[in-house]
C-alpha positions in Angstrom: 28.1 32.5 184.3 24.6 34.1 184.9 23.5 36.1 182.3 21.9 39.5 183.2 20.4 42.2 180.9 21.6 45.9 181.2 18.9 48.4 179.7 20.5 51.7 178.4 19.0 54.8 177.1 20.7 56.4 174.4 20.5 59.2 171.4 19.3 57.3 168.6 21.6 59.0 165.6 24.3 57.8 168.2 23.9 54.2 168.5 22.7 53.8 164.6 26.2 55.1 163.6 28.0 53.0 166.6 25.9 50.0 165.4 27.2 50.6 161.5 31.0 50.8 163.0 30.6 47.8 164.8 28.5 45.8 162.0 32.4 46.5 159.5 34.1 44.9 162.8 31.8 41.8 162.0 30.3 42.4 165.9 27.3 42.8 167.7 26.3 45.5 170.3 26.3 43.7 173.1 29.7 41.9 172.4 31.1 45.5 172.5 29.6 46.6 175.3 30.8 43.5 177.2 34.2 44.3 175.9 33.9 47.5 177.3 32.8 45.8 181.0 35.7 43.3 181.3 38.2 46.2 180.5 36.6 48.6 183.2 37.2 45.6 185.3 41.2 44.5 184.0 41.8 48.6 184.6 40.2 49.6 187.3 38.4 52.3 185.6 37.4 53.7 182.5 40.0 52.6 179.5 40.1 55.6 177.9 41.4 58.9 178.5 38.8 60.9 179.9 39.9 64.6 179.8 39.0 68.3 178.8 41.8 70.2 177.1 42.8 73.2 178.3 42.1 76.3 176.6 45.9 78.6 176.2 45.0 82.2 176.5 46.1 83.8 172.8 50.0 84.9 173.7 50.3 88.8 172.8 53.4 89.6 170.8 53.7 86.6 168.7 54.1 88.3 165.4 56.2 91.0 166.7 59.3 91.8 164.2 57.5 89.8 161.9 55.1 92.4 160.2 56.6 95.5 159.1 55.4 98.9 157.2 57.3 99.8 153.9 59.1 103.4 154.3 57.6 103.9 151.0 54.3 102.2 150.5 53.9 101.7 146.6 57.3 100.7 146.8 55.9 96.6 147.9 53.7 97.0 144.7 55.9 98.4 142.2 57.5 95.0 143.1 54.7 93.1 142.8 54.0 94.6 139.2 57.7 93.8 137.8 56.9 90.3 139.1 53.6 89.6 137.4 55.2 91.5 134.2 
């Protein structure tokens, strides 16, 4: 095998805190990134799930005969009184 270098640009915060993840897995930087190469290679592809999840429009009418109006509004806090009582 032929070793060859790959040069890749990076934000620094991001591959200080990847660096201190890997360094608790006992492994260097470029053993994980040639992890990542032979399993683009065994899948065909990325090996992760690369998606964007899809926003649900609020449903109207969710709370509907849950929220209700007292006939008598202090009647709710006359309870609330005897309780705390």
């Amino acid at each position: 095998m032929t070793a060859a270098n790959i040069n890749v640009r990076t934000d620094g915060e991001l591959k200080a805190r990847a660096q201190g993840v890997l360094n608790r897995l006992g492994m260097d930087m470029s053993t994980a990134i040639n992890i990542y190469l032979v399993q683009i290679v065994e899948k065909g592809g990325i090996p992760m799930d690369l998606t964007v999840k899809k926003q649900r429009p609020p449903q109207l009418g969710g709370w509907e005969g849950k929220i209700w109006m007292s006939d008598d509004f202090d009647a709710p806090m006359e309870e609330f009184r005897d309780y705390v009582q």
